[in-house]
C-alpha positions, 0 to 999 in steps of 0.5 A: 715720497722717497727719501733724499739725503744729499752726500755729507761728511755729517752723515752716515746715510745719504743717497750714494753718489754712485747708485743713488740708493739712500743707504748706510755709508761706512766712513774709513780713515786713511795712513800713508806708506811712502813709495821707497825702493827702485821704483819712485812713482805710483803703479799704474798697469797698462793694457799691455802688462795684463799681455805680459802677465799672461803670457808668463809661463812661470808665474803660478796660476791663482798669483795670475789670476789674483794679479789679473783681477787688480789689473782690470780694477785699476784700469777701471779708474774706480778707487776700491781697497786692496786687502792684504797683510802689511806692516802698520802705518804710521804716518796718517792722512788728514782731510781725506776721507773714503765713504763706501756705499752699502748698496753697490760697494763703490767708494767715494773720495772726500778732501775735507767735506768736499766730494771729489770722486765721483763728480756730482752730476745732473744726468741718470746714475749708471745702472749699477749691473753695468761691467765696470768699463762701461759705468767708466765711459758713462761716468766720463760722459756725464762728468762733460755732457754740459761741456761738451753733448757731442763727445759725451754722445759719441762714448755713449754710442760707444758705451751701447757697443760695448754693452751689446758685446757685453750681452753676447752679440758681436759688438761690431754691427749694432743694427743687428746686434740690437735686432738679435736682443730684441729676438731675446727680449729686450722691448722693441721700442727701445730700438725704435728709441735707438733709431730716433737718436741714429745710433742703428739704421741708415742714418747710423752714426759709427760708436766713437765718432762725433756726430756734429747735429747731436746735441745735449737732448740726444745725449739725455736720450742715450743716457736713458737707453744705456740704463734700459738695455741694462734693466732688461736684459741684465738686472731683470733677469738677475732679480728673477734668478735671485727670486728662483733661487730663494724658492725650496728645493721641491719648488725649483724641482717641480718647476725644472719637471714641469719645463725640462723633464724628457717625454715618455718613451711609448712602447710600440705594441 
């Protein structure tokens, strides 16, 4: 049977909150540096700062960049660390605590041994190949699919838009967004699965929008879905790269021959 080791301040490996994997967790203290200066508050960047910031014509392009990737990870709502050269702190932290995860990298938040973030929760853990701001809208579906199955099936609709747009498609029709990934390989009963939850089809419901018959079953279903668009056409073909790229050199070339090389010319005679 497969190891499970629930969340513990007591141990060092247990089943990630994030990803699930049973895996090492590496445990870190805390040190405050009070905010001082102009500004009283914490920093929270908005979608129009990131605007600002590339519209700046003055600011040097790797400070932009750098400054661009803290935007989009602060605005994924995922606590992560911010490496960078500061005077020592002082003052530490009591009854907080981080736990990084071996497997997927993600951080979790601990007041004395009670896990806060993320929350526990009774549905399927993200694929962990999903892009940041789709985990966020499925994380928040799952922390209020007991409360409330219509709202969380209406971001997971949402999260499946998001998601196709993600994999190359328009993002704006998922009838036909769906229809052209099952052209690139998805398996064609996860849209007939889609269409059973009347997410595409005639009887589609708009992402974003509550469907007032959804119910928490549905909402199960499109849990499920998310993840296995995501095992299809992200992690599958990912772990076959991985695969690829551990071939020798004389493999790879020998089959990129055999797949790719020109025909020969005939002369004409």
């Amino acid at each position: 049977m497969t190891k499970v080791i629930p969340p513990s301040t007591a141990e060092t490996a247990f089943n990630c909150p994030h990803c699930g994997a049973f895996t090492t967790q590496f445990w870190y203290k805390l040190f405050a540096d009070q905010i001082t200066g102009d500004r009283k508050t914490p920093i929270i960047p908005k979608p129009e700062h990131k605007t600002k910031l590339r519209d700046d014509q003055e600011m040097d392009r790797e400070t932009k960049q750098e400054l661009l990737k803290w935007i989009d990870k602060m605005t994924s709502g995922l606590v992560f660390f911010n490496a960078k050269d500061s005077k020592y702190l002082q003052s530490s932290v009591e009854n907080l605590h981080l736990s990084e995860c071996y497997n997927c990298h993600k951080i979790a938040v601990w007041v004395n041994e009670r896990l806060v973030f993320p929350e526990r929760k009774t549905t399927s853990q993200p694929n962990v190949d999903l892009p940041d701001h789709i985990i966020r809208d499925y994380e928040e579906a799952r922390s209020i699919v007991d409360l409330s199955p219509r709202a969380a099936a209406a971001l997971l609709r949402l999260a499946i838009q998001k998601l196709c747009a993600h994999l190359g498609e328009s993002g704006d029709d998922l009838n036909s967004d769906i229809k052209n990934l099952v052209a690139k390989g998805l398996d064609p009963i996860v849209q007939q699965s889609l269409d059973i939850v009347r997410v595409i089809g005639n009887e589609s419901v708009h992402p974003g929008t509550i469907d007032l018959n959804d119910d928490r079953e549905t909402a199960i279903r499109l849990f499920d879905l998310v993840n296995a668009i995501a095992d299809q056409m992200i992690s599958h073909p990912k772990k076959v790269r991985e695969m690829y790229g551990k071939l020798p050199e004389a493999k790879r070339k020998a089959i990129e021959t055999r797949d790719g090389a020109p025909k020969k010319e005939t002369s004409g005679g």
